[in-house]
mmCIF file of the N, C-alpha and C atoms, coordinates in Angstrom:
data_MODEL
# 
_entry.id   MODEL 
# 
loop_
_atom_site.group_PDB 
_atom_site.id 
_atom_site.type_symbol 
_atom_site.label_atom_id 
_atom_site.label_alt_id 
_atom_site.label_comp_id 
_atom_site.label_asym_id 
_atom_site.label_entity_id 
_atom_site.label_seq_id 
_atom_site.pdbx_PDB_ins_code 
_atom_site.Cartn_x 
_atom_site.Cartn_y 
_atom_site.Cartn_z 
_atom_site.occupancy 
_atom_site.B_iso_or_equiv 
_atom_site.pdbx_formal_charge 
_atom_site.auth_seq_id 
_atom_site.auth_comp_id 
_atom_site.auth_asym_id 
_atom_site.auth_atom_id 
_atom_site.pdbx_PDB_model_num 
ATOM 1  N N  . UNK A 1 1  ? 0.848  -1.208 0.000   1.00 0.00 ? 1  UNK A N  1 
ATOM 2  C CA . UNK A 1 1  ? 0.000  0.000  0.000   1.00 0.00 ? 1  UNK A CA 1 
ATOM 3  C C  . UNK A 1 1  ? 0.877  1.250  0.000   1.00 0.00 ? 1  UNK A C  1 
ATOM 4  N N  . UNK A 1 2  ? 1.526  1.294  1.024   1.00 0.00 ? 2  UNK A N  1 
ATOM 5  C CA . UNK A 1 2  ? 2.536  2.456  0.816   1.00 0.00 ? 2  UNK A CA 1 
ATOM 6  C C  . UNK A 1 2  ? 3.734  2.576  -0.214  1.00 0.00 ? 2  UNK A C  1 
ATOM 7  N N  . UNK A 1 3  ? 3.717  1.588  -0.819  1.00 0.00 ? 3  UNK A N  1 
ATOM 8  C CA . UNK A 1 3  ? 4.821  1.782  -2.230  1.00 0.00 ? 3  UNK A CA 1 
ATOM 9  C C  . UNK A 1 3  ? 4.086  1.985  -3.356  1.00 0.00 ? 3  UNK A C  1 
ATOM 10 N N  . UNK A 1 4  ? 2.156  1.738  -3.354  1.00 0.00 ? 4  UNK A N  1 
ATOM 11 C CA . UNK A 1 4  ? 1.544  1.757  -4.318  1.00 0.00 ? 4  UNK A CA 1 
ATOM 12 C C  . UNK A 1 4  ? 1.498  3.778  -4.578  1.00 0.00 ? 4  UNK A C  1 
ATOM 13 N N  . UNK A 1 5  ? 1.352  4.325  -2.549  1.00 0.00 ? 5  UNK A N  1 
ATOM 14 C CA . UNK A 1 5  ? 1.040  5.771  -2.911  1.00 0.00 ? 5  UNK A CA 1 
ATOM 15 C C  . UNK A 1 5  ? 1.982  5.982  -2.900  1.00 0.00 ? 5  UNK A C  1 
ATOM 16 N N  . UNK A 1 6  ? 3.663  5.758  -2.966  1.00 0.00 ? 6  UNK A N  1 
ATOM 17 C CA . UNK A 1 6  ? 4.361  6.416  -3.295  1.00 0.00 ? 6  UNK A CA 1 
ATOM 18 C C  . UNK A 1 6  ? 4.107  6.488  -4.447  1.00 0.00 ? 6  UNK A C  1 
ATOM 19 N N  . UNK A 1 7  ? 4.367  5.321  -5.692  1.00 0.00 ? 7  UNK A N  1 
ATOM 20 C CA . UNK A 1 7  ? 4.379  5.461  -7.021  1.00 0.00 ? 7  UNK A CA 1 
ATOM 21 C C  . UNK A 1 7  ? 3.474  5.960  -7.587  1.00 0.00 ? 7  UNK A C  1 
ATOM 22 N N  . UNK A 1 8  ? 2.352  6.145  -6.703  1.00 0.00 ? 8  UNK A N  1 
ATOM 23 C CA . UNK A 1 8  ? 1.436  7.431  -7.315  1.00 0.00 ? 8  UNK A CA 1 
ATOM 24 C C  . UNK A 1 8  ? 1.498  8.496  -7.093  1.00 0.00 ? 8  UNK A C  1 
ATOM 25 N N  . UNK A 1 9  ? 2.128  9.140  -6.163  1.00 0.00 ? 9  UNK A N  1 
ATOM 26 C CA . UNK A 1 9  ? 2.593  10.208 -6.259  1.00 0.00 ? 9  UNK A CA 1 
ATOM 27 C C  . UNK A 1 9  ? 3.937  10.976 -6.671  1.00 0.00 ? 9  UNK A C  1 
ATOM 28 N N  . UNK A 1 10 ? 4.521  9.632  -7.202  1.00 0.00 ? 10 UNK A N  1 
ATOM 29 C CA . UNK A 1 10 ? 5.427  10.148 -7.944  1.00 0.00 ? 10 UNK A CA 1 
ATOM 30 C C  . UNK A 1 10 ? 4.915  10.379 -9.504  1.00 0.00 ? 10 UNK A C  1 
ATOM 31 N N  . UNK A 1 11 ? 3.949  9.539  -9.841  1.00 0.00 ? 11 UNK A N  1 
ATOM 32 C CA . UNK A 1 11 ? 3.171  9.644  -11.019 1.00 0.00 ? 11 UNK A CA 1 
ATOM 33 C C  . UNK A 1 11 ? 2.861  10.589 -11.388 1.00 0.00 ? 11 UNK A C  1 
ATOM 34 N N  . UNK A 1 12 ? 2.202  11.406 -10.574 1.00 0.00 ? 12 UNK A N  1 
ATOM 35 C CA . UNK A 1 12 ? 1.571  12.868 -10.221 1.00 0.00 ? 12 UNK A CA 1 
ATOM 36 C C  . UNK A 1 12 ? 2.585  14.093 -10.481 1.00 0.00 ? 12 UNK A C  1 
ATOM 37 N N  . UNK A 1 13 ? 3.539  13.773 -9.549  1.00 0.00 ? 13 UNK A N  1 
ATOM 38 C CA . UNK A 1 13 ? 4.528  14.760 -9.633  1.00 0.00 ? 13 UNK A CA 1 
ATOM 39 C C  . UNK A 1 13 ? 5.320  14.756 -11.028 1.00 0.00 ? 13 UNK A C  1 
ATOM 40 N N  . UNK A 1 14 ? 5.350  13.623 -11.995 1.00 0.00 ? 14 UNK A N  1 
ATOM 41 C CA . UNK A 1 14 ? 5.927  13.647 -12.799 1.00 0.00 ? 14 UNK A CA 1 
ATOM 42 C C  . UNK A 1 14 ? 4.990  14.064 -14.015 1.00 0.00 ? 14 UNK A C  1 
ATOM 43 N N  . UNK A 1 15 ? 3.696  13.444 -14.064 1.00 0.00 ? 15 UNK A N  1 
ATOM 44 C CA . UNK A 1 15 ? 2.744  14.382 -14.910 1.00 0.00 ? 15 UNK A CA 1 
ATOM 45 C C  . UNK A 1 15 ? 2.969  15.650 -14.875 1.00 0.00 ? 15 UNK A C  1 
ATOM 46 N N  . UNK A 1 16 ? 2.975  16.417 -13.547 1.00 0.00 ? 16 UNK A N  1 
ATOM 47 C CA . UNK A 1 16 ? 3.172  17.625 -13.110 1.00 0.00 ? 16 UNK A CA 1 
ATOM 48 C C  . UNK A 1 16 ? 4.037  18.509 -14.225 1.00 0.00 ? 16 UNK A C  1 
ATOM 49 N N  . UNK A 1 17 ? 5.421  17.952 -13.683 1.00 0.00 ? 17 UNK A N  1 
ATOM 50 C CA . UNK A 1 17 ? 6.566  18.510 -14.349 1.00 0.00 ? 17 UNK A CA 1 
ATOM 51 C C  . UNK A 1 17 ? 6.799  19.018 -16.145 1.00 0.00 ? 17 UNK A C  1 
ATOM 52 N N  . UNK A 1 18 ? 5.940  17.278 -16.098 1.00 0.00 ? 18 UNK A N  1 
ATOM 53 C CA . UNK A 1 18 ? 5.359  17.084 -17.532 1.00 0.00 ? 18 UNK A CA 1 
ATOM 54 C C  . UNK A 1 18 ? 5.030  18.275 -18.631 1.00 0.00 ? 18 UNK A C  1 
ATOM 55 N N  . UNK A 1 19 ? 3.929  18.602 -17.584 1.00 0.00 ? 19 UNK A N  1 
ATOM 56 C CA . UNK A 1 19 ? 3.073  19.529 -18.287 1.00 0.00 ? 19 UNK A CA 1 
ATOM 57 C C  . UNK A 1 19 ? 3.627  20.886 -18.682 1.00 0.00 ? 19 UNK A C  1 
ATOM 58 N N  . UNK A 1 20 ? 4.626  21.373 -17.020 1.00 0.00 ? 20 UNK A N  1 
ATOM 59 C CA . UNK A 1 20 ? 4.899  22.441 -16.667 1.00 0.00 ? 20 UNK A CA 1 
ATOM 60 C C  . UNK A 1 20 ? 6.252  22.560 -18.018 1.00 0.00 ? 20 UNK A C  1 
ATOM 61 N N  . UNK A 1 21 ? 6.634  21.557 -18.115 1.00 0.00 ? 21 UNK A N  1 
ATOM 62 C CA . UNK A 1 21 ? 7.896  21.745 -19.108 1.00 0.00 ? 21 UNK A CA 1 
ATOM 63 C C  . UNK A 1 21 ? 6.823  21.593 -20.674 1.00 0.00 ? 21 UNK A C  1 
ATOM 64 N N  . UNK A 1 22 ? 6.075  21.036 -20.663 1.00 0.00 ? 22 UNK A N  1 
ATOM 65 C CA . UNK A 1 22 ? 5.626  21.337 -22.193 1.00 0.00 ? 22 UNK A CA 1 
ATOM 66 C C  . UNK A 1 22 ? 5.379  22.760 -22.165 1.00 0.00 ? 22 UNK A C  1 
ATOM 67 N N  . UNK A 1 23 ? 4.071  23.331 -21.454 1.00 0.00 ? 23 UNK A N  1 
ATOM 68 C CA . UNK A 1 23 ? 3.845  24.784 -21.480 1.00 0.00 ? 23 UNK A CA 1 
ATOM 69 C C  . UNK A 1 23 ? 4.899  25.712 -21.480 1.00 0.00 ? 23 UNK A C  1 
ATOM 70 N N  . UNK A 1 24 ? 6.178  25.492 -21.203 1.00 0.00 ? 24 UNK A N  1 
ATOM 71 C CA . UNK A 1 24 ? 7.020  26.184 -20.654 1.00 0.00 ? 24 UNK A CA 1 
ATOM 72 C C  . UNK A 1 24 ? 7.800  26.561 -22.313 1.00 0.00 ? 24 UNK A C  1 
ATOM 73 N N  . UNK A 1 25 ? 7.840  25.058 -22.699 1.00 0.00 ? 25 UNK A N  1 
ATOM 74 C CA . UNK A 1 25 ? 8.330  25.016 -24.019 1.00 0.00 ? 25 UNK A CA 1 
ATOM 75 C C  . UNK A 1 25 ? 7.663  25.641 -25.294 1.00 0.00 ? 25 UNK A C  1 
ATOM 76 N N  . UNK A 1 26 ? 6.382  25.452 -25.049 1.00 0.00 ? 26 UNK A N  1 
ATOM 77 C CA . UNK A 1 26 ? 5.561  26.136 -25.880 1.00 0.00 ? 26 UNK A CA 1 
ATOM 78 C C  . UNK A 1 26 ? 5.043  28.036 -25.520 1.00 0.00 ? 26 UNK A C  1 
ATOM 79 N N  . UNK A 1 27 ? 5.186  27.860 -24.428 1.00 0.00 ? 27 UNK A N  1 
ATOM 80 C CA . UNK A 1 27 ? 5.613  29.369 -24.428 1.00 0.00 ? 27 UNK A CA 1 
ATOM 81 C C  . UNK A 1 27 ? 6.582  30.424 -24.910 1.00 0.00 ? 27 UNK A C  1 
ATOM 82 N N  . UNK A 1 28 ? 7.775  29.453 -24.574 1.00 0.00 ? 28 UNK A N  1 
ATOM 83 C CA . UNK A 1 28 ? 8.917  29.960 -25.403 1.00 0.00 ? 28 UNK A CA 1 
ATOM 84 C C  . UNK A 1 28 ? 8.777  30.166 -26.365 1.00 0.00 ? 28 UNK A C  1 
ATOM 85 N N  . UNK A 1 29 ? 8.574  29.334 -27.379 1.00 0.00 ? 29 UNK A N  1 
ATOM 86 C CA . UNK A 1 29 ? 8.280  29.275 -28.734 1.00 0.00 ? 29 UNK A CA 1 
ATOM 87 C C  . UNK A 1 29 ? 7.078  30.198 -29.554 1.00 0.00 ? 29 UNK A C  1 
ATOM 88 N N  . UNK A 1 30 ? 6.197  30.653 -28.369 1.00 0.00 ? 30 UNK A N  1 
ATOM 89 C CA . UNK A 1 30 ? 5.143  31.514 -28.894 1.00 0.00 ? 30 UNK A CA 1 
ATOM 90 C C  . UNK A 1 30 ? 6.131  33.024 -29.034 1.00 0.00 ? 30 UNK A C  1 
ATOM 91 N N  . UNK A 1 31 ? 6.331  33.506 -27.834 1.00 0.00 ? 31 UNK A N  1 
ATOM 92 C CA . UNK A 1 31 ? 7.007  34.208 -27.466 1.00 0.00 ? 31 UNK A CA 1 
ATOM 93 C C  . UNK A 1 31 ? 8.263  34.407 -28.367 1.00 0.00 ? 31 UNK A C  1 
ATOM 94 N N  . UNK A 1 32 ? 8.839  33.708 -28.631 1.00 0.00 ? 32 UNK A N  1 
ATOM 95 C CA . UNK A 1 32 ? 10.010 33.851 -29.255 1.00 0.00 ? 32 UNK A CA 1 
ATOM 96 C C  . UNK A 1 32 ? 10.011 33.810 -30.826 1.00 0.00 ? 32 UNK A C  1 
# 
């Protein structure tokens, strides 16, 4: 159980990042 919510919250956090680096990338690119 507790290795299941770790790996889900690492899941999470890595969607997270995910996202934050696509938008980030595609901002640039608007922007730039």
């Amino acid at each position: 159980m507790h290795v299941h919510l770790a790996l889900r919250s690492h899941g999470i956090l890595s969607m997270i990042t995910h996202v934050l680096l696509t938008l980030g990338v595609t901002e640039g690119d608007i922007f730039r």
